[in-house]
Structures are given as C-alpha cells and as structure tokens.
Rosetta silent file (secondary structure, phi, psi, omega in degrees, C-alpha in Angstrom):
SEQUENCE: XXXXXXXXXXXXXXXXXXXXXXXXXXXXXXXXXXXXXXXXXXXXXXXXXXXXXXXXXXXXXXXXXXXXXXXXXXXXXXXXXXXX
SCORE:     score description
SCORE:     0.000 S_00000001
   1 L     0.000  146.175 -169.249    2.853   17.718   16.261 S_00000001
   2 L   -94.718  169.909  126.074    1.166   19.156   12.849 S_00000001
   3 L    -4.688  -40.722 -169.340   -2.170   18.310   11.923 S_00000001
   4 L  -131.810   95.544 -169.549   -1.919   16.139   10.064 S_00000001
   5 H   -37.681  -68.190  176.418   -1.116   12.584   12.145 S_00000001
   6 H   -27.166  -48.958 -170.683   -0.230   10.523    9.373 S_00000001
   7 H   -64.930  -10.769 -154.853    2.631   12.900    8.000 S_00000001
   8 H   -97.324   -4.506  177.876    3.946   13.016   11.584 S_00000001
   9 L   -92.795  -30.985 -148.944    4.476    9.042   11.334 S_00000001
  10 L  -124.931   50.855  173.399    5.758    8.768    8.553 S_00000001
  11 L   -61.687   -7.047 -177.855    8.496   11.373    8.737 S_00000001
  12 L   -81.567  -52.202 -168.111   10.773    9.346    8.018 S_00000001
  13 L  -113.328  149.853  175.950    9.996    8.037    4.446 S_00000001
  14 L  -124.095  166.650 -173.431    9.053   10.317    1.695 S_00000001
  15 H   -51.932  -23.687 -163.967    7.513   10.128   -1.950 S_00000001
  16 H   -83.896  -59.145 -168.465   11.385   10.156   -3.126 S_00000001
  17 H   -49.726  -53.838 -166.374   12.382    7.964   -0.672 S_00000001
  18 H   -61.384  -39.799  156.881    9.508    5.556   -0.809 S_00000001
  19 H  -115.879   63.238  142.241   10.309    4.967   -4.951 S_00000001
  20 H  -121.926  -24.382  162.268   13.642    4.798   -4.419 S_00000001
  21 H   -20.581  -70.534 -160.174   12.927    1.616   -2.092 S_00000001
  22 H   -72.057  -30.379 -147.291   10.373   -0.059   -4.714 S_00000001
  23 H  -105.780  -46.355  154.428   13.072    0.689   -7.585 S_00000001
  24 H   -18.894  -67.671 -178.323   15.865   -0.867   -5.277 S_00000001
  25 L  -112.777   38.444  122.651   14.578   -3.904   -4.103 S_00000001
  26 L  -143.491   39.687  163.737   13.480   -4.926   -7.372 S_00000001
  27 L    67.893   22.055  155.094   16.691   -3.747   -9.402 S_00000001
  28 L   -93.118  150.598  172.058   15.352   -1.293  -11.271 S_00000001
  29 L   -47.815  162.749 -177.862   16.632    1.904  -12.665 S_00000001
  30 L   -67.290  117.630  136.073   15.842    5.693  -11.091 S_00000001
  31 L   105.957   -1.124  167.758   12.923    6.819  -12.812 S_00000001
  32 L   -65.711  -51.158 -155.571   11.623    3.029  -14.529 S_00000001
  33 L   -65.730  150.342  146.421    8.441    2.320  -12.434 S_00000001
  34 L   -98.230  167.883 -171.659    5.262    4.157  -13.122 S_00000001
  35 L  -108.600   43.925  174.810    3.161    4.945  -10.619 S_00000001
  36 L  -149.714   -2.870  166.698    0.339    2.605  -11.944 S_00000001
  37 L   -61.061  114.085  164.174    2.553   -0.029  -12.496 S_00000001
  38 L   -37.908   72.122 -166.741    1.676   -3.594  -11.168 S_00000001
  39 H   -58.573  -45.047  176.725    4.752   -4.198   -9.004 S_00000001
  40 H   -24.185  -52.584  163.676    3.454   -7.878   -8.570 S_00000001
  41 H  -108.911   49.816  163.257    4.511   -7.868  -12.317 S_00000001
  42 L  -119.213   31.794 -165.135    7.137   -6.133  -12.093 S_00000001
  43 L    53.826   20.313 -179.390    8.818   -8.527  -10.128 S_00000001
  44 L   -81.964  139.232 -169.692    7.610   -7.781   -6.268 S_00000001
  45 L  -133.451  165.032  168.811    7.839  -11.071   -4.245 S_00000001
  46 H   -37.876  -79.059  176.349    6.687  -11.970   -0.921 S_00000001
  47 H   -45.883  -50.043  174.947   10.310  -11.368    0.578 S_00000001
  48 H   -48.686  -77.480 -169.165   10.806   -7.848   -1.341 S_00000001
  49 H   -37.631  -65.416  154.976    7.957   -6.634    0.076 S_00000001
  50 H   -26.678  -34.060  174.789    8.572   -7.761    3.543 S_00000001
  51 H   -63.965  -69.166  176.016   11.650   -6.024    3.253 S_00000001
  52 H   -49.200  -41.718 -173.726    9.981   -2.887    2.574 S_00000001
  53 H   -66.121  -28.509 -168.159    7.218   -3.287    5.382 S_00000001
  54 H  -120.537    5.458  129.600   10.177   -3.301    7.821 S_00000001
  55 H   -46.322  -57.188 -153.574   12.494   -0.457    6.191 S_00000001
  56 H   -65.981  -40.969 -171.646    9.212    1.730    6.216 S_00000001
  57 H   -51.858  -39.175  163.388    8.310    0.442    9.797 S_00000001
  58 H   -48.153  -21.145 -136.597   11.593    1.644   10.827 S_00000001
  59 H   -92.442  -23.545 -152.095   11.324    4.834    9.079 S_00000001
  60 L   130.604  -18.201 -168.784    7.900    5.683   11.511 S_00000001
  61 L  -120.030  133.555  154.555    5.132    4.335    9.360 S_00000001
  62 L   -88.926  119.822  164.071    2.706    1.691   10.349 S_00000001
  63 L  -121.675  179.852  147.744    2.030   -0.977    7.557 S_00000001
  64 L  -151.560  147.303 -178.641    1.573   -4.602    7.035 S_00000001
  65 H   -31.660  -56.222 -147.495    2.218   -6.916    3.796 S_00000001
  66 H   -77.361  -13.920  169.060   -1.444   -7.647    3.308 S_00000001
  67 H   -89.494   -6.725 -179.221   -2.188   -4.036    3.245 S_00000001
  68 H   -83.034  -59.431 -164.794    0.624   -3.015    0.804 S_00000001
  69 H   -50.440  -45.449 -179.525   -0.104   -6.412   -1.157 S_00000001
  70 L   -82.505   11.275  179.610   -3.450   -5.382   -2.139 S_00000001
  71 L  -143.654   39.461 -121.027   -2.971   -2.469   -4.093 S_00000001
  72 L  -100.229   64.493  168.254    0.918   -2.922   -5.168 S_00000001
  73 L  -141.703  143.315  171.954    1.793    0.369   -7.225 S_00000001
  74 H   -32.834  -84.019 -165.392    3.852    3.417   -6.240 S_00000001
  75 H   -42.217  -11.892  162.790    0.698    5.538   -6.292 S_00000001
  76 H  -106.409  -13.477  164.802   -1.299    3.654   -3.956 S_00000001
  77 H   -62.534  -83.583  143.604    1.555    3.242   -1.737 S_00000001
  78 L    18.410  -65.028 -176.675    1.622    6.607   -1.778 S_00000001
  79 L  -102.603   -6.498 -168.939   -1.375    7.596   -0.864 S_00000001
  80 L   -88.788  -68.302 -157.316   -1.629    4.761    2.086 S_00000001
  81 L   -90.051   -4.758  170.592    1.489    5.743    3.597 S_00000001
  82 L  -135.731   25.159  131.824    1.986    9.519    3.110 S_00000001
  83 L    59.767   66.403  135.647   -1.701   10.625    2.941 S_00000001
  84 L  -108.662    0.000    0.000   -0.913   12.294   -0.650 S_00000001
C-alpha cells in the first residue's frame, strides 16, 4: 500500500480515464470539456452522472451523486477523486 490512501482506491480510474468518462456520457468530443466547465450546462443529467458514480465505484473509488453534484467540473472531480 503507498502512502497515499486515496491513490490506492482509486487505482482504477485516472485523470485520462476520468475525462474520457465525462466526455462519453455526454457525447462530447476528446479534448471539448474544460476543466472549469459547468457540466450541469454542459448537458450532465441526473442519470449521466449516476452512471459515472457506479463506473468509478467499480473502478475502486468511493463517491456519491450529491458529492460529485456539487462541484460538477473535471477539475474538481479531479481533485475529489484522485487527490490531485
């Protein structure tokens, strides 16, 4: 086990991984989102999200919607779930 717990959960999903997800399940191109973008308006739904919360959960990392919900850009995502 490293040091650093978080990384050792979420070993699964990576910075790459994690916006290739968000650009995926809402049908955007490689390389659209910013990583201060408002996914909310960007077309993130209820259902998307969910989606995500149980892809990541798979991956190794503990989430939930409402913590994902309240801050809904790559870059806070980011820093929540891979402690970058």
């Amino acid at each position: 086990m490293s040091e650093n717990p978080a990384a050792d959960t979420a070993a699964g999903l990576t910075v790459e991984r994690l916006r290739a997800d968000v650009e995926q399940v809402l049908g955007e191109p490689p390389g659209s989102l910013g990583e201060h973008d408002n996914l909310l308006d960007r077309g993130m739904d209820s259902i998307r999200l969910m989606s995500l919360v149980e892809s990541w959960r798979t991956a190794g990392v503990e989430t939930d919607f409402i913590t994902l919900a309240e801050e809904p850009t790559v870059a806070a995502w980011t820093r929540l779930l891979l402690d970058v």
